[in-house]
Every structure is written in C-alpha cells, then in structure tokens.
C-alpha positions as CSV (number, residue, x, y, z in Angstrom):
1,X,-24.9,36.2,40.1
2,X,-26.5,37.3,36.8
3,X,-23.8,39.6,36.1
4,X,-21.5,36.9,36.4
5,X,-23.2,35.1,34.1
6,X,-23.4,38.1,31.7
7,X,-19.7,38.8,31.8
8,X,-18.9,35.1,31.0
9,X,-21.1,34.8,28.1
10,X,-19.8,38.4,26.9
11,X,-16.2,37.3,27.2
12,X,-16.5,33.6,25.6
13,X,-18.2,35.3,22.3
14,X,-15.6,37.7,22.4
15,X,-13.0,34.9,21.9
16,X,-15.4,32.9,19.4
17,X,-14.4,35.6,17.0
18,X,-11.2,36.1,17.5
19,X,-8.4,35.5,14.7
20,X,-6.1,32.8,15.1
21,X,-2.5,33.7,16.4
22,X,0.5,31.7,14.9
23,X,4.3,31.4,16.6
24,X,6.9,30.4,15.0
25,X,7.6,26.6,14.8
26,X,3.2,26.0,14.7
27,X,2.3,23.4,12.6
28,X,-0.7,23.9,10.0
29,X,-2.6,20.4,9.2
30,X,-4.9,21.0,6.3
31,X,-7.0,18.5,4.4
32,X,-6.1,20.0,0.7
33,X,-8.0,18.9,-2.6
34,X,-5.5,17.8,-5.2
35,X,-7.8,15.3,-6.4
36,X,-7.5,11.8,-6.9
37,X,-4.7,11.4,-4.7
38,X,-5.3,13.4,-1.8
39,X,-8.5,11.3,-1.6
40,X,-6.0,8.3,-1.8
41,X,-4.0,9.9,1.3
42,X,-7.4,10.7,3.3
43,X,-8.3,6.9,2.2
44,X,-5.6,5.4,3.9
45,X,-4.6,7.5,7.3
46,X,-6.5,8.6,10.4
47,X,-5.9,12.0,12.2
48,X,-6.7,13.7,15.2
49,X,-10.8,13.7,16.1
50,X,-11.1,11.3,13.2
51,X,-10.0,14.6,10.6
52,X,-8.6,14.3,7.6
53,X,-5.5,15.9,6.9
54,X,-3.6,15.2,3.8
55,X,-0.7,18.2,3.5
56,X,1.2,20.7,6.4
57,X,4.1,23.1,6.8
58,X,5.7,24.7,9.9
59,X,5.0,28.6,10.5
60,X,8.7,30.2,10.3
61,X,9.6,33.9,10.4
62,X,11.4,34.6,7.2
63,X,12.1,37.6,5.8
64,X,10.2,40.0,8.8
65,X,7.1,37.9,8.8
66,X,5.5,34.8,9.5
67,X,5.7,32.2,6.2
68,X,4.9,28.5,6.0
69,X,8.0,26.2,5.0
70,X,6.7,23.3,3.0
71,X,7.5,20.1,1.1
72,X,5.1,20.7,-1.8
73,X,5.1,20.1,-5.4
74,X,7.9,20.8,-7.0
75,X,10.1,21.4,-4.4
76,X,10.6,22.6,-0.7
77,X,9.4,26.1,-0.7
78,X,8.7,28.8,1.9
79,X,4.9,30.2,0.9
80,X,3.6,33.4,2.3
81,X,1.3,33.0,4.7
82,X,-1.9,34.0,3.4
83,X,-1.0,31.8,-0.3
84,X,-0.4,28.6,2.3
85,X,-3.8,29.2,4.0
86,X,-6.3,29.5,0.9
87,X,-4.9,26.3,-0.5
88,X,-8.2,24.4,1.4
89,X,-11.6,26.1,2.3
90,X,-11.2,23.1,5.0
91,X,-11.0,23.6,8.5
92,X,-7.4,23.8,9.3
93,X,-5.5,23.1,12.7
94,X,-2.7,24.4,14.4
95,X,-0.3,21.5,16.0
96,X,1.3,23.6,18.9
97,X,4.5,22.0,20.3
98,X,4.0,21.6,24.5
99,X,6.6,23.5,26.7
100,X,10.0,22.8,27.2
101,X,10.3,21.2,23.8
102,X,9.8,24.2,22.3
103,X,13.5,24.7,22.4
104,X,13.7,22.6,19.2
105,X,12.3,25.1,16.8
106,X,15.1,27.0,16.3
107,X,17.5,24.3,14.7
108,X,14.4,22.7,13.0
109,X,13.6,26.2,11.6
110,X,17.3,25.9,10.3
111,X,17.1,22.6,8.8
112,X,13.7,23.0,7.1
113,X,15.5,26.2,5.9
114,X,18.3,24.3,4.0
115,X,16.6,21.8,2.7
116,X,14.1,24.4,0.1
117,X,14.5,23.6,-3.1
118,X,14.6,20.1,-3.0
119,X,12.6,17.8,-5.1
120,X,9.4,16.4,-3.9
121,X,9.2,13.0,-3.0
122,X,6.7,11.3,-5.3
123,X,7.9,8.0,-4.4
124,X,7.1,8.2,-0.4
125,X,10.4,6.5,-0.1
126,X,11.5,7.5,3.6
127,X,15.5,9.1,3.4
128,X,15.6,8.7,-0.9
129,X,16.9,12.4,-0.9
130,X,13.2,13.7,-1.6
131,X,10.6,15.1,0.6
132,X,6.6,14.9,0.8
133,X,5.1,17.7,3.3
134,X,5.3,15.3,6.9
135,X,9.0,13.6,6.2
136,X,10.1,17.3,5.9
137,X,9.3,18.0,9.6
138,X,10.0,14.5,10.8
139,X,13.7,15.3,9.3
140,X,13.5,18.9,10.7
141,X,12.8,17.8,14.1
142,X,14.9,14.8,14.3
143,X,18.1,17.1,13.3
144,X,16.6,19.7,16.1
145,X,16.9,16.4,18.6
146,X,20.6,15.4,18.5
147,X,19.4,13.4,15.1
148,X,17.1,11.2,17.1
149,X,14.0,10.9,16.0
150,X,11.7,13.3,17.5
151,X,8.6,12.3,16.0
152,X,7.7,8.9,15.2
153,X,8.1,6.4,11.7
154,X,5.7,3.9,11.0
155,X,5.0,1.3,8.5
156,X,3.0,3.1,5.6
157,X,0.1,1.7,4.5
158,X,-2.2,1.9,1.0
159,X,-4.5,0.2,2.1
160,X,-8.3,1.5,2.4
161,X,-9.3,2.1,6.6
162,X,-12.7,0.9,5.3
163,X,-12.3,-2.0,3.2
164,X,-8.2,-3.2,4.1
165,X,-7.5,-3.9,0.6
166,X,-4.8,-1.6,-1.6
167,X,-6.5,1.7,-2.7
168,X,-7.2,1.3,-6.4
169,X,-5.7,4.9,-7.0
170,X,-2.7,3.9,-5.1
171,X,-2.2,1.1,-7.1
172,X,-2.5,2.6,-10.2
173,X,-0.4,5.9,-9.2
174,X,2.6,3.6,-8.5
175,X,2.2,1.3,-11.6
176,X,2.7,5.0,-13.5
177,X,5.6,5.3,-11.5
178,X,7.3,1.6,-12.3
179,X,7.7,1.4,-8.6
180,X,6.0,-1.3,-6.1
181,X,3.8,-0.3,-3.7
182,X,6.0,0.0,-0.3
183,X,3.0,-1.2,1.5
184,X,5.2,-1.1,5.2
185,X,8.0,0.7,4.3
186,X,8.7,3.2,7.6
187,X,7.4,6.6,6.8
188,X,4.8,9.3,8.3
189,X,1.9,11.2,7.1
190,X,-0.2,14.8,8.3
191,X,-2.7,12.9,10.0
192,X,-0.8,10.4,11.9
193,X,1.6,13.3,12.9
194,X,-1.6,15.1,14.4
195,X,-1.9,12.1,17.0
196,X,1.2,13.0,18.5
197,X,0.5,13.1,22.3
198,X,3.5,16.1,22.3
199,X,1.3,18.5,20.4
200,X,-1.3,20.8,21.6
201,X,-4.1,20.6,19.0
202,X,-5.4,24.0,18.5
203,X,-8.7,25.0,15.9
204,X,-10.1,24.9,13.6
205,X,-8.1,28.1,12.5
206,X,-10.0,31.6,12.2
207,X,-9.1,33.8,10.1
C-alpha cells in the first residue's frame, strides 16, 4: 500500500512540472495590461473561476509551427508563439474545444487566416468590418458552422460588475471617439467566451 502511495505522489509531481502542450485550434485567454482600458474591459466582464481575461487568439500552425492568430492593435496578425505568450506575466488558460466539434478548426483556421490584416475594431461595433481579439473567433467559428453562430452574442455592457453604473474610462474612451456608448449592442468578450459550456478549460499555462 505505501508503494502505491509513493508511485502516486511521484507521478502527480511529475505532471506539476510539466510544460503545457498546445493543438492547433486551442484558445489562449490572457488578462493583458494595456492600461486604462484593459482595466475598463476586466471592469465590465466576468470569466471563467471569476478570472479576468481581457485579450485571446487561436493556436494555428502556420508556417511549420505553432503561432497565435490574433485581432490586436493594429490589425489581425499571426504572432509567434513565444511573442503572444510574454504579452502578460498573468496566468494564462488554454480554452480546448470538446470532441466532435473539433472538426471546426480547420475552416475556422482558414477564416481567421483571411481576415489578417484587417483593422482593429476600436469601436466594438459587432460586423462594422473591424475586429477586436473575441469577435475574430466568434466570426471564425461561425463561418466553420455553416455561418451559424457557433459561439454566442450578447448585449455588451460598460457598466462596472461592482457599482452598475458606466465605467468612467469607458465613457471618456468613447467621447474621444465621437461615438455613443453601445451600452447593449450584441457583441462578445475573452471572458464571457471562457464560460462557454463547449470548452474544456485547461491551466493556468506552464511554460
């Protein structure tokens, strides 16, 4: 019996310390420090085990080895691997479609892939032609399901979790803009995206 219990403990610190493995079509949640208005984002959303994540891109194989495609500033953009991950000294998570669907990745993989170089979406303004990092993957997966939505739009909201009134940031980040704050306009965002019950939540990542 004790060298059952031995073996056990010797195996589970052997996999404490083991690296993280990525596959193609894994999605990386971070919680990112742009300043003001990634506090604005963590603010206003909740994500999986109450984390905050504020920015993510899809694991692809590109070029004979695993990249991240993102919607970042100031365009889509496929970032090595290693460049995507030291973005955040956050623990980062790994959103790990479950079986059969991962038959999507391929064609979402092939969306993403078209869509690089276009503009950031600074106005979170679902389907304006622009992408920020979540509406990227919505779209990806959406055109992977027969263009029906895959994951899920909801009304976006800038209003603080803690005190339900508008974020001052927001409101002043959108005045700079000229643009009124689409306060329940559909949309999606990291953390809500990390709640979806067809994920497998995998981390925090080691690397």
């Amino acid at each position: 019996m004790r060298n059952i219990l031995f073996l056990f403990i010797f195996i589970t610190q052997l996999s404490w310390g083991q690296k993280t493995e990525y596959q193609e079509g894994d999605l990386i949640f971070q919680n990112i420090d742009c300043g003001p208005l990634c506090d604005a984002i963590n603010e206003v959303t909740f994500g999986y085990n109450d984390l905050n994540f504020n920015h993510m891109g899809m694991v692809i194989e590109h070029e004979g080895s695993l990249q991240v495609i993102e919607a970042t500033w100031p365009e889509v953009c496929i970032t090595p691997m290693e460049d995507f991950l030291n973005k955040t000294k956050e623990p980062m998570y790994i959103g790990r479609l479950k079986g059969k669907l991962t038959k999507l990745i391929p064609a979402a993989k092939e969306f993403a892939i078209k869509q690089v170089g276009v503009p950031y979406d600074v106005n979170y303004l679902y389907a304006n032609g622009k992408y920020y990092c979540s509406e990227l993957i919505y779209e990806a997966f959406k055109a992977s399901n027969k263009n029906k939505s895959f994951f899920y739009l909801y009304p976006m909201t800038y209003k603080s979790k803690y005190t339900k009134e508008t974020f001052p940031v927001w409101a002043t980040y959108f005045e700079k803009l000229g643009q009124t704050i689409p306060e329940g306009a559909p949309g999606c965002n990291p953390a809500g995206m990390s709640l979806d019950p067809r994920l497998n939540i995998i981390g925090p990542i080691v690397r």
